[in-house]
PDB file of N, CA, C and O in Angstrom:
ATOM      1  N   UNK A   1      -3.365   9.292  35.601  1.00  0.00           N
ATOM      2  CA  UNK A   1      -4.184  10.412  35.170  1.00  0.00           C
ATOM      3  C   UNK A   1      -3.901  11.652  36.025  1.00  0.00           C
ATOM      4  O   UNK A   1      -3.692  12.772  35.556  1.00  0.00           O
ATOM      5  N   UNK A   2      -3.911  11.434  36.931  1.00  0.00           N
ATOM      6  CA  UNK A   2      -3.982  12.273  38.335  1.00  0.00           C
ATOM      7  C   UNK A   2      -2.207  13.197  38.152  1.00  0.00           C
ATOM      8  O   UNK A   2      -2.292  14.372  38.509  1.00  0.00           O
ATOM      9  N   UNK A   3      -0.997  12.839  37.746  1.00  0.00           N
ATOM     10  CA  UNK A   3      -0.048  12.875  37.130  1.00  0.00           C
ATOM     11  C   UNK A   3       0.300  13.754  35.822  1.00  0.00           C
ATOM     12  O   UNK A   3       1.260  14.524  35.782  1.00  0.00           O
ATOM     13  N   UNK A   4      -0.544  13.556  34.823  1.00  0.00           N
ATOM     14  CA  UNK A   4      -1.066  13.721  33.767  1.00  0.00           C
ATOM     15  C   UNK A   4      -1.431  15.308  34.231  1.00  0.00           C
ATOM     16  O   UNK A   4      -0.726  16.311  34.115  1.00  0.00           O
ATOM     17  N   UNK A   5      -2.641  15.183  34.737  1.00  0.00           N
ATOM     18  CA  UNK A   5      -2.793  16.506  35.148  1.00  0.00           C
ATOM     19  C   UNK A   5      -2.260  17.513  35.634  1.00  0.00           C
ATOM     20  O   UNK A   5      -2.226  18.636  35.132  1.00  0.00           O
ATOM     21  N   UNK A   6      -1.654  17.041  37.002  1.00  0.00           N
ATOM     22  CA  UNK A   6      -0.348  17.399  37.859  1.00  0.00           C
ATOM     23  C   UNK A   6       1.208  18.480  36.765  1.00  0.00           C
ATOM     24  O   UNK A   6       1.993  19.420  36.892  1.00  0.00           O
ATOM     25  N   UNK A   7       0.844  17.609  35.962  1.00  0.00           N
ATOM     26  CA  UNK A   7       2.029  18.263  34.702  1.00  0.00           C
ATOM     27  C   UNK A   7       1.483  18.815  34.023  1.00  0.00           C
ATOM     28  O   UNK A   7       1.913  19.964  34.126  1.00  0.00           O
ATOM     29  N   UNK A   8       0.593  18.781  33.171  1.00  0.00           N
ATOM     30  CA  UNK A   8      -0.169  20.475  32.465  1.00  0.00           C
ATOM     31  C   UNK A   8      -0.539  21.042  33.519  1.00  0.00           C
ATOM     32  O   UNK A   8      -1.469  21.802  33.248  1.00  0.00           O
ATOM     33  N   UNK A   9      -0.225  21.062  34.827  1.00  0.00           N
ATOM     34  CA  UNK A   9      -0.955  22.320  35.501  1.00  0.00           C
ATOM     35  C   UNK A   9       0.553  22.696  35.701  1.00  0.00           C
ATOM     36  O   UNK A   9       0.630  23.877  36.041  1.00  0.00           O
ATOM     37  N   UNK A  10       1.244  22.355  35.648  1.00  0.00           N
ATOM     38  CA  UNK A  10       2.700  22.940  35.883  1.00  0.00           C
ATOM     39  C   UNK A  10       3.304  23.529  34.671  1.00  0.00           C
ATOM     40  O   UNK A  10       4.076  24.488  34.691  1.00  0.00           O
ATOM     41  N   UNK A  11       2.970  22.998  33.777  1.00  0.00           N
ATOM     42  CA  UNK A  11       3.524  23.293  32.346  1.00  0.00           C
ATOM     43  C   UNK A  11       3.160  24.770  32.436  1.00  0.00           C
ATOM     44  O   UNK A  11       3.981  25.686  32.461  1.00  0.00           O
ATOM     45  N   UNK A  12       1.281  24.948  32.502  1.00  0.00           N
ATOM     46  CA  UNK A  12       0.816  26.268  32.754  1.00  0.00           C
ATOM     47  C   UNK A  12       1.154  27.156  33.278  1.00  0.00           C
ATOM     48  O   UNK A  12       1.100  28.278  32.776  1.00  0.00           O
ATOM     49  N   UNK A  13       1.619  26.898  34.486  1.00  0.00           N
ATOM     50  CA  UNK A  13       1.775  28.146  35.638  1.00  0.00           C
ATOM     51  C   UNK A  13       3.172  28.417  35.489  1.00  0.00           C
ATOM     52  O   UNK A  13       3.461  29.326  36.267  1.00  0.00           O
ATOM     53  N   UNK A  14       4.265  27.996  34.770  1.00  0.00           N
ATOM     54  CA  UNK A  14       5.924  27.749  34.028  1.00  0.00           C
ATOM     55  C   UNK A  14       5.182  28.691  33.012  1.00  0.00           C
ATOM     56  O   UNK A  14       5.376  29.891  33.206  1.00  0.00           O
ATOM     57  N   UNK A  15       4.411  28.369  32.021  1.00  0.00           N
ATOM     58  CA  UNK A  15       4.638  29.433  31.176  1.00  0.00           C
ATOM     59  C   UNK A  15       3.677  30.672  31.400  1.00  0.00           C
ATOM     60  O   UNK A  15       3.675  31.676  30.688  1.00  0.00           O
ATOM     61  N   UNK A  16       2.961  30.479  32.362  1.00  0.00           N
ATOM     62  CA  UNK A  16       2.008  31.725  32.684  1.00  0.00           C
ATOM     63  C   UNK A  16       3.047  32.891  33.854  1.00  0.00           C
ATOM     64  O   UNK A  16       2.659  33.895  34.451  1.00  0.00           O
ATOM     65  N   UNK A  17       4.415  32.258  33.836  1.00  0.00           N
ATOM     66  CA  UNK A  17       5.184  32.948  35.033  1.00  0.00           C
ATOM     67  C   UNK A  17       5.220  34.665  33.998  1.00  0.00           C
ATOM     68  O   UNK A  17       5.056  34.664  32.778  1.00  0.00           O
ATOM     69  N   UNK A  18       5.443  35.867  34.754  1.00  0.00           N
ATOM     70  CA  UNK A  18       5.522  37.152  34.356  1.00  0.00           C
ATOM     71  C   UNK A  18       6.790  37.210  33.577  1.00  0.00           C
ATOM     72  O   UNK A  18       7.654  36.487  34.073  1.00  0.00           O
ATOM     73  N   UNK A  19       7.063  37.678  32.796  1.00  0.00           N
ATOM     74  CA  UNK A  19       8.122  38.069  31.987  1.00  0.00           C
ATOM     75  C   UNK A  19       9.280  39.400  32.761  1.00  0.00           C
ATOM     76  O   UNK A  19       8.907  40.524  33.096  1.00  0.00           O
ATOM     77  N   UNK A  20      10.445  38.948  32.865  1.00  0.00           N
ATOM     78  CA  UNK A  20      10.946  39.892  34.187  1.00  0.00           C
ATOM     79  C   UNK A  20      11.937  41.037  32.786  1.00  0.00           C
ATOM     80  O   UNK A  20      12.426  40.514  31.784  1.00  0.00           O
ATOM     81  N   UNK A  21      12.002  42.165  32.996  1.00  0.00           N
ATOM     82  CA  UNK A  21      13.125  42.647  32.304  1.00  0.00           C
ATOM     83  C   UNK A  21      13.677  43.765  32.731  1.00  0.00           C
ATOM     84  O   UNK A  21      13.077  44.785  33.071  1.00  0.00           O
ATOM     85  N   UNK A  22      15.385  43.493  32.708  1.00  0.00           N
ATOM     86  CA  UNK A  22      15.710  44.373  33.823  1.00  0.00           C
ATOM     87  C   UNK A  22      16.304  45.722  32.839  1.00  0.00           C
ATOM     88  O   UNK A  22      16.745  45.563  31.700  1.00  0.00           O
ATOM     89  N   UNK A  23      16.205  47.127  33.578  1.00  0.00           N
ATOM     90  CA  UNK A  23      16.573  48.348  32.696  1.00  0.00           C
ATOM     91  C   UNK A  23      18.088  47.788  31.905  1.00  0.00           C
ATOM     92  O   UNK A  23      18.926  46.997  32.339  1.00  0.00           O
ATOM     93  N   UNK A  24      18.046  48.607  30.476  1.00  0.00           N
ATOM     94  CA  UNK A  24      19.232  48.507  29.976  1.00  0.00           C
ATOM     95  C   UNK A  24      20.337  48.930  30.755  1.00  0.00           C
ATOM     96  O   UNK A  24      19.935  49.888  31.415  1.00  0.00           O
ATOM     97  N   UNK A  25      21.507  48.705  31.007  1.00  0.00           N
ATOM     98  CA  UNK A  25      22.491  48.874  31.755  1.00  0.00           C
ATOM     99  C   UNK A  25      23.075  50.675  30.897  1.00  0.00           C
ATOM    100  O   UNK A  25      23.666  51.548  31.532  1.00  0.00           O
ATOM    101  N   UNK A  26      22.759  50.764  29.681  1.00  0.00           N
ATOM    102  CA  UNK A  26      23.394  51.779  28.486  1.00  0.00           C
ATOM    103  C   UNK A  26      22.263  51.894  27.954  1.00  0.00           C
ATOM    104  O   UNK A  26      21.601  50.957  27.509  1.00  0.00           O
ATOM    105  N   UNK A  27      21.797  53.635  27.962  1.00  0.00           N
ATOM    106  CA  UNK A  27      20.597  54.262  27.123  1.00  0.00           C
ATOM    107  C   UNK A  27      21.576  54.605  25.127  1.00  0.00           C
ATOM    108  O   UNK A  27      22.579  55.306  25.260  1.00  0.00           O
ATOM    109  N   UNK A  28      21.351  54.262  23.943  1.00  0.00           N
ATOM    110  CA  UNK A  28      21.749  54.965  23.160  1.00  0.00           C
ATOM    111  C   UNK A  28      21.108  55.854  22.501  1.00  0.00           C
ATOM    112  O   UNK A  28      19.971  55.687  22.061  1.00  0.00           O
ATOM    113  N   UNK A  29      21.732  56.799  22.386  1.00  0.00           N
ATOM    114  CA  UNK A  29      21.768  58.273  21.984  1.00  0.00           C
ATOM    115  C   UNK A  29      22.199  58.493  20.540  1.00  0.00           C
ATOM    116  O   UNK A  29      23.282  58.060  20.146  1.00  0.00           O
ATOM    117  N   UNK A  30      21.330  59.187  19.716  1.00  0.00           N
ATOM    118  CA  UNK A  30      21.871  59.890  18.350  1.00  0.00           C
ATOM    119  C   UNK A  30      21.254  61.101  18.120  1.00  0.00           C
ATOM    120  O   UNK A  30      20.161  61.598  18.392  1.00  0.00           O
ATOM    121  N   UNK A  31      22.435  61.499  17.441  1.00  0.00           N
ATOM    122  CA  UNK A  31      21.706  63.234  17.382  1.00  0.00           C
ATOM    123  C   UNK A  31      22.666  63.768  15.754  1.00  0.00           C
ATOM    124  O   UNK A  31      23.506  63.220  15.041  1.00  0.00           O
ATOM    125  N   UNK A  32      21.944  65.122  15.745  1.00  0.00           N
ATOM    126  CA  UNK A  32      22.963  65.532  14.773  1.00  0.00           C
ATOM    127  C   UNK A  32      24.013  66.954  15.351  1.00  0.00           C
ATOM    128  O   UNK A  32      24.043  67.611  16.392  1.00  0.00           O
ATOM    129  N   UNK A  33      24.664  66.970  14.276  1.00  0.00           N
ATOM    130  CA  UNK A  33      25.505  68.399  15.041  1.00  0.00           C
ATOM    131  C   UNK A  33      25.813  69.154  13.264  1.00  0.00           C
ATOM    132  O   UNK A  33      26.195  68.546  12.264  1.00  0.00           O
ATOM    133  N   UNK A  34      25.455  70.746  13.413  1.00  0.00           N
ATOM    134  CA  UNK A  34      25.407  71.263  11.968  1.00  0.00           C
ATOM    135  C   UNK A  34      26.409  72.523  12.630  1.00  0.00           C
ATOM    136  O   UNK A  34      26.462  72.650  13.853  1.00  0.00           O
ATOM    137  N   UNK A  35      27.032  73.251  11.903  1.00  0.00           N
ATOM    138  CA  UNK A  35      27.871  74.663  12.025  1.00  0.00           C
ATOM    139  C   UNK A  35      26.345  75.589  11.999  1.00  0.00           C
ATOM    140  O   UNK A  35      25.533  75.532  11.074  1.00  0.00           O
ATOM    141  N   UNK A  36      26.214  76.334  13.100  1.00  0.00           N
ATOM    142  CA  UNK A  36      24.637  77.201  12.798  1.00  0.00           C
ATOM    143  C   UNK A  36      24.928  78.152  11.832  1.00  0.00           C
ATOM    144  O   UNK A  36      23.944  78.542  11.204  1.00  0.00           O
ATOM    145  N   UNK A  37      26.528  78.876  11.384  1.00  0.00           N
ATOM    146  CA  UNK A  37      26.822  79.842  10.909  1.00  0.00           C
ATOM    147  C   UNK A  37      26.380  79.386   9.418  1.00  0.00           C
ATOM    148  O   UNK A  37      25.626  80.131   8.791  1.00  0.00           O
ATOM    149  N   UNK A  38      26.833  78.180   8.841  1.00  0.00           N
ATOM    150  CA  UNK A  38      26.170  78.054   7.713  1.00  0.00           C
ATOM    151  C   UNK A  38      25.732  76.707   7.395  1.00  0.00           C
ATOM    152  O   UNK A  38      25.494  76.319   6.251  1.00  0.00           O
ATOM    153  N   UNK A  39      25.647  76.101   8.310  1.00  0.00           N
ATOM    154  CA  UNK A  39      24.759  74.453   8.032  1.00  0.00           C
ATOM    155  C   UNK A  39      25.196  73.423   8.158  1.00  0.00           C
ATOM    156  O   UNK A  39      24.500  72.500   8.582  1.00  0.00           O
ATOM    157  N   UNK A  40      26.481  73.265   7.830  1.00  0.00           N
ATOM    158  CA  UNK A  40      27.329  72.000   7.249  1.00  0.00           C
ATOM    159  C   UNK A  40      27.482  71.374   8.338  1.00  0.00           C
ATOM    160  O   UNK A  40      27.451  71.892   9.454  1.00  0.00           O
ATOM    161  N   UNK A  41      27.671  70.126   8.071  1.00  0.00           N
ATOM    162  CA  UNK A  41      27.778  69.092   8.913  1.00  0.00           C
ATOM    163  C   UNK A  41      29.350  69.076  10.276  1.00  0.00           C
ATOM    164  O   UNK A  41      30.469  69.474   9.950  1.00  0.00           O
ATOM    165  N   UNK A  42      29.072  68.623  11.474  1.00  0.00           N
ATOM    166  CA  UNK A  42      30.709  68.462  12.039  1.00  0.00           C
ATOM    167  C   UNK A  42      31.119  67.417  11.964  1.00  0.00           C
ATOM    168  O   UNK A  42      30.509  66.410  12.326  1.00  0.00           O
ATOM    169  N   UNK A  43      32.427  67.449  11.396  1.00  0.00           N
ATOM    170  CA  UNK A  43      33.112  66.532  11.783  1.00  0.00           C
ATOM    171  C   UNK A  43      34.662  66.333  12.963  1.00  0.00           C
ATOM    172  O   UNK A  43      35.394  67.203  13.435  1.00  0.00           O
ATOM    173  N   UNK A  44      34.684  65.076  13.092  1.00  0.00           N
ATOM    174  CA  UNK A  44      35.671  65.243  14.298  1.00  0.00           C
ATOM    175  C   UNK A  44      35.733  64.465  15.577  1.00  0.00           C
ATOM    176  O   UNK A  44      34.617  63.947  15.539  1.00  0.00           O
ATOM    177  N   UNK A  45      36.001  64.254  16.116  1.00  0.00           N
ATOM    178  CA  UNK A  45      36.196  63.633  17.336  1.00  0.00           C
ATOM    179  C   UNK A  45      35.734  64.929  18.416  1.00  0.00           C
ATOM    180  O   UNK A  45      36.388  65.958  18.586  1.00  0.00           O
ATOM    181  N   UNK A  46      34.541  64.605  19.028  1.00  0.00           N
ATOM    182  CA  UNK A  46      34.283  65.962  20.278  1.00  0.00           C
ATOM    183  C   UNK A  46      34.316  65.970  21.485  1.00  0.00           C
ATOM    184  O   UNK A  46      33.173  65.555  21.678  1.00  0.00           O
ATOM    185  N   UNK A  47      34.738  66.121  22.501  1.00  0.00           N
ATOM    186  CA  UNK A  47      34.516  65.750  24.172  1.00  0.00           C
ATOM    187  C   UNK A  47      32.733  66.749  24.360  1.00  0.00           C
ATOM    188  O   UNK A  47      32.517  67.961  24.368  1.00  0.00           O
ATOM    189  N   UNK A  48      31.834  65.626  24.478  1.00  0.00           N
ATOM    190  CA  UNK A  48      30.552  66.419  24.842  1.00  0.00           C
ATOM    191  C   UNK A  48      30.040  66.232  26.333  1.00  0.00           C
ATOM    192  O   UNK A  48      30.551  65.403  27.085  1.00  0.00           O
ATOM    193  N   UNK A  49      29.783  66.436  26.424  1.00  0.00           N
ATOM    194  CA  UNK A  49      28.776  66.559  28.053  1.00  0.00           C
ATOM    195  C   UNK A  49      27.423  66.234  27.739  1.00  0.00           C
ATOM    196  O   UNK A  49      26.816  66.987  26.979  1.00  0.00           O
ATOM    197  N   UNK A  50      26.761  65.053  28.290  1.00  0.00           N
ATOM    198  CA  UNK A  50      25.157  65.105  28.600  1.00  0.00           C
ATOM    199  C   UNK A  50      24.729  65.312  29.985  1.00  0.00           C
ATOM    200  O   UNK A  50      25.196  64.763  30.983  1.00  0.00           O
ATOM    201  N   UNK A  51      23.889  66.076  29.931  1.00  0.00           N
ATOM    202  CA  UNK A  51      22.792  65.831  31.655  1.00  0.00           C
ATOM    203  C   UNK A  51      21.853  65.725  31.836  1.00  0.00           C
ATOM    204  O   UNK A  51      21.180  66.297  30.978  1.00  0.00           O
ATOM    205  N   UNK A  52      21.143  65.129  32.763  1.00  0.00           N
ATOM    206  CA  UNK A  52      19.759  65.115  33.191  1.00  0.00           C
ATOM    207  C   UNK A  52      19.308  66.531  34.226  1.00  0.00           C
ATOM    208  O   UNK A  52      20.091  66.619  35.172  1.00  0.00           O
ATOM    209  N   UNK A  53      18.344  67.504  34.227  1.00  0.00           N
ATOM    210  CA  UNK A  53      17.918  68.259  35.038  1.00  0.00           C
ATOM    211  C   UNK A  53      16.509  67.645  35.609  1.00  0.00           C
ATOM    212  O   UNK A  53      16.041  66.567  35.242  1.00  0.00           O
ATOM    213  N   UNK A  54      15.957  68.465  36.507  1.00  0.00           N
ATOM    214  CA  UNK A  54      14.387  68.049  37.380  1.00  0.00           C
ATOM    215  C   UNK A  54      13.760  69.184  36.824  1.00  0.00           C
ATOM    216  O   UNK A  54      12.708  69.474  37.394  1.00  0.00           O
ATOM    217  N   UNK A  55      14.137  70.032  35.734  1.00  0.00           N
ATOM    218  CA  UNK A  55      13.428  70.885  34.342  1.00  0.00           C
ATOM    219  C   UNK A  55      14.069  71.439  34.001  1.00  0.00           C
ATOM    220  O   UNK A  55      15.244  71.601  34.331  1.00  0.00           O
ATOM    221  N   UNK A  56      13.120  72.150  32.794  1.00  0.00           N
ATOM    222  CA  UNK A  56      13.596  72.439  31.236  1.00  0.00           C
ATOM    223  C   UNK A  56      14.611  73.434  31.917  1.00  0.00           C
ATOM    224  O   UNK A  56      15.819  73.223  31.800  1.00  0.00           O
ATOM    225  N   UNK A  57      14.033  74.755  32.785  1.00  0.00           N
ATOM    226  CA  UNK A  57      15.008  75.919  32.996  1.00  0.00           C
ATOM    227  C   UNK A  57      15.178  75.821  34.201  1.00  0.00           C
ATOM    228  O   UNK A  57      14.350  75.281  34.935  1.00  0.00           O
ATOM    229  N   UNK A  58      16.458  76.409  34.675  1.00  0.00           N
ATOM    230  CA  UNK A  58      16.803  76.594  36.075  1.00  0.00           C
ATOM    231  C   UNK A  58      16.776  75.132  36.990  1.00  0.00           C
ATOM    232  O   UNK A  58      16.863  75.179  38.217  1.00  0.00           O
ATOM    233  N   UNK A  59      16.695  74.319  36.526  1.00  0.00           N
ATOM    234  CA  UNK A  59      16.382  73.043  37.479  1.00  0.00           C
ATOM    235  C   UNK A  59      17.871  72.296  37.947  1.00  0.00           C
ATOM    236  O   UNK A  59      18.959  72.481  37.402  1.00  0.00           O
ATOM    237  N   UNK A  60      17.610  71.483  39.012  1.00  0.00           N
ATOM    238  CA  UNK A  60      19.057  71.024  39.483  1.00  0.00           C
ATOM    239  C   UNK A  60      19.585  69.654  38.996  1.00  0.00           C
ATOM    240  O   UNK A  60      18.868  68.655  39.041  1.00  0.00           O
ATOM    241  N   UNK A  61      21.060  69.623  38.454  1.00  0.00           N
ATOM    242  CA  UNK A  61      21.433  68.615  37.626  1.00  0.00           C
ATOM    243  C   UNK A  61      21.173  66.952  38.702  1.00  0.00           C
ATOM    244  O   UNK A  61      21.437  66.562  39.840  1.00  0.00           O
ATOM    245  N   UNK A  62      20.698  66.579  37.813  1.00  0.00           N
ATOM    246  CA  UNK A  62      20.893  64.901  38.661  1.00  0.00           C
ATOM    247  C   UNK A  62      21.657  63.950  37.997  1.00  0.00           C
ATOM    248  O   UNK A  62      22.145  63.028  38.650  1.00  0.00           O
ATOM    249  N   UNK A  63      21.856  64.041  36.660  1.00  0.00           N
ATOM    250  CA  UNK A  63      22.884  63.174  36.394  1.00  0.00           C
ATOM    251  C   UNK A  63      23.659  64.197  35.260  1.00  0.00           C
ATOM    252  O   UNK A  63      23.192  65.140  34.622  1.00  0.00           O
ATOM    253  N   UNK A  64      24.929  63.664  35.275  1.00  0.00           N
ATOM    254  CA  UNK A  64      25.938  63.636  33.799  1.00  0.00           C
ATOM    255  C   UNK A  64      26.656  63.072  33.501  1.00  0.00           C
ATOM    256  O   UNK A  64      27.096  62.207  34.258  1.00  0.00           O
ATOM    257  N   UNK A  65      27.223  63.273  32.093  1.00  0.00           N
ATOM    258  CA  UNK A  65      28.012  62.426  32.253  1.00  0.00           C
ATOM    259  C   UNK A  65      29.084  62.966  30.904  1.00  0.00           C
ATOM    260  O   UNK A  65      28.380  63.359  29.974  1.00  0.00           O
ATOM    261  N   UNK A  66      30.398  63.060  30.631  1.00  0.00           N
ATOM    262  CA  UNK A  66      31.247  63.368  29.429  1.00  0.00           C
ATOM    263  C   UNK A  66      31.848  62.439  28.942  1.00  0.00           C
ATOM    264  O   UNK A  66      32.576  61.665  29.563  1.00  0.00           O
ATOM    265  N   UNK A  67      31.627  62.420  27.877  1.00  0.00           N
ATOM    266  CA  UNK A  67      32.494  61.299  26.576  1.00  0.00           C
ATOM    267  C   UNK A  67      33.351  61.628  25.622  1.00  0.00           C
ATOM    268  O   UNK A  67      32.958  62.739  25.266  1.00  0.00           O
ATOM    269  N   UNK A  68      34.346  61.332  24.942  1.00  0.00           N
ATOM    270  CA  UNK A  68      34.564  61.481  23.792  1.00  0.00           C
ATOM    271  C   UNK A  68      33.992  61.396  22.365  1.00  0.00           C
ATOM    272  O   UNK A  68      34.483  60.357  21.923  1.00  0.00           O
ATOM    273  N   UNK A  69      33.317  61.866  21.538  1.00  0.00           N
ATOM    274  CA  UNK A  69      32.114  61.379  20.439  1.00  0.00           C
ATOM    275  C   UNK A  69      32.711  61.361  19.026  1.00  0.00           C
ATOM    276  O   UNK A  69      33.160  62.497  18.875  1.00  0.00           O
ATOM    277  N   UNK A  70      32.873  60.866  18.254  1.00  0.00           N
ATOM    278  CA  UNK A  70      33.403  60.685  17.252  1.00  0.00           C
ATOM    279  C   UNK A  70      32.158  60.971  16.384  1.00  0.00           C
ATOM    280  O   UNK A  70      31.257  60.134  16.326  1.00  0.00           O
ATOM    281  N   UNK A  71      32.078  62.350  15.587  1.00  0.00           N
ATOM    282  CA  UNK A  71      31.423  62.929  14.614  1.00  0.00           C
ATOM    283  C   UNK A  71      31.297  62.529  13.323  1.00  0.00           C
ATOM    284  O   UNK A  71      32.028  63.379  12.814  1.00  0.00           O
ATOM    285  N   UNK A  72      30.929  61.893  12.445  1.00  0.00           N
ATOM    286  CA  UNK A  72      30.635  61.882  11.350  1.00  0.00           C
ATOM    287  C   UNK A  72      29.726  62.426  10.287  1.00  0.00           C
ATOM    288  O   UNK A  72      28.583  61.968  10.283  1.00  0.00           O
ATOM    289  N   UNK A  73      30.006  63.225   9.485  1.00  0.00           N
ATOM    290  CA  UNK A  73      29.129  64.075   8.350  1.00  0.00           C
ATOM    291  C   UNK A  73      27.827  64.481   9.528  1.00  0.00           C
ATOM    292  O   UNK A  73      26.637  64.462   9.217  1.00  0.00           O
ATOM    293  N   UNK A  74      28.294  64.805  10.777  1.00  0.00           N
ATOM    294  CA  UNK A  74      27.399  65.536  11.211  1.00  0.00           C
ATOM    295  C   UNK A  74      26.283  64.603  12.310  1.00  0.00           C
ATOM    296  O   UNK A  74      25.317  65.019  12.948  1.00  0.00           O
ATOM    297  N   UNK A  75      26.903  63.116  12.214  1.00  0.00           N
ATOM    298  CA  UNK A  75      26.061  62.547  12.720  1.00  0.00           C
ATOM    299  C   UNK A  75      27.016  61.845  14.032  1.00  0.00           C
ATOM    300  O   UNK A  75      28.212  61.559  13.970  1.00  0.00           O
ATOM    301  N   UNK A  76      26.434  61.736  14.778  1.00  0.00           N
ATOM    302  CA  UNK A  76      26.641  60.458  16.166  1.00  0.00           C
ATOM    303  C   UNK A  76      25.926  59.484  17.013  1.00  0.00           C
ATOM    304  O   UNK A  76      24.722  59.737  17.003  1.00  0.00           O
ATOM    305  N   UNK A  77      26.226  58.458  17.746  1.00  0.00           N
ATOM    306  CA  UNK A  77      25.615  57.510  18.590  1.00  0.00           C
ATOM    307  C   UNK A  77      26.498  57.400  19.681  1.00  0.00           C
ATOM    308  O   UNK A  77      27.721  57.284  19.603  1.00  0.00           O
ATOM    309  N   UNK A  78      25.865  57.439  20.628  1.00  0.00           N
ATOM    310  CA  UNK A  78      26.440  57.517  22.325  1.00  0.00           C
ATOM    311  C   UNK A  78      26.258  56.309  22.938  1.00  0.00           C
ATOM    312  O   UNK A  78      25.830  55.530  22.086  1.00  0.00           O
ATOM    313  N   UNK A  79      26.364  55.809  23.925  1.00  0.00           N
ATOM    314  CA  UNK A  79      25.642  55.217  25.083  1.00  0.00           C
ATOM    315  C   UNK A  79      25.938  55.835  26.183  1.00  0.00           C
ATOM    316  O   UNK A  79      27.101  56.174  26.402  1.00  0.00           O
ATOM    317  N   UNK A  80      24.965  56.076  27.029  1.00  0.00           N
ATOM    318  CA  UNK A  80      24.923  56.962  28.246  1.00  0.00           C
ATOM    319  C   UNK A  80      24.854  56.039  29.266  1.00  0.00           C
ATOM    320  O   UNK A  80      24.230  55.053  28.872  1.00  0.00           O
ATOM    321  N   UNK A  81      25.146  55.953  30.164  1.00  0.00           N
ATOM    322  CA  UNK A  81      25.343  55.420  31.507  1.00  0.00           C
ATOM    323  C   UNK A  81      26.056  54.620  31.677  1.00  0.00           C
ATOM    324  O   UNK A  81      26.221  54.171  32.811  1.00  0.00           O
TER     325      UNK A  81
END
């Protein structure tokens, strides 16, 4: 009995353990890209630049990073980091 117990109290505290999850290694990114002159979509292969600032204006870069992006009808997906 004493056994018995011994093991649902273990079973418990096994599944009562915290759930661990570690940051994605790669944030993904989608965006669009239009010609402002008259709308249309880009296409193309683009070398873009992303960055992180510490704000919106004037603030100092903390991260970046440049890729090659392959454009479609205006649309893309990245992974950053």
């Amino acid at each position: 009995m004493r056994r018995a117990v011994l093991a649902g109290f273990l079973v418990v505290l096994i599944a009562a353990a915290p759930a661990r999850a570690d940051a994605p290694a790669y944030l993904p990114v989608q965006g669009v890209l239009v010609n402002l002159a008259d709308g249309t979509p880009v296409e193309g292969d683009l070398m873009m630049r992303f960055a992180l600032y510490t704000s919106e204006i004037g603030g100092t870069e903390l991260w970046n990073e440049t890729q090659w992006v392959l454009v479609e009808e205006g649309l893309f997906t990245v992974y950053l980091g």
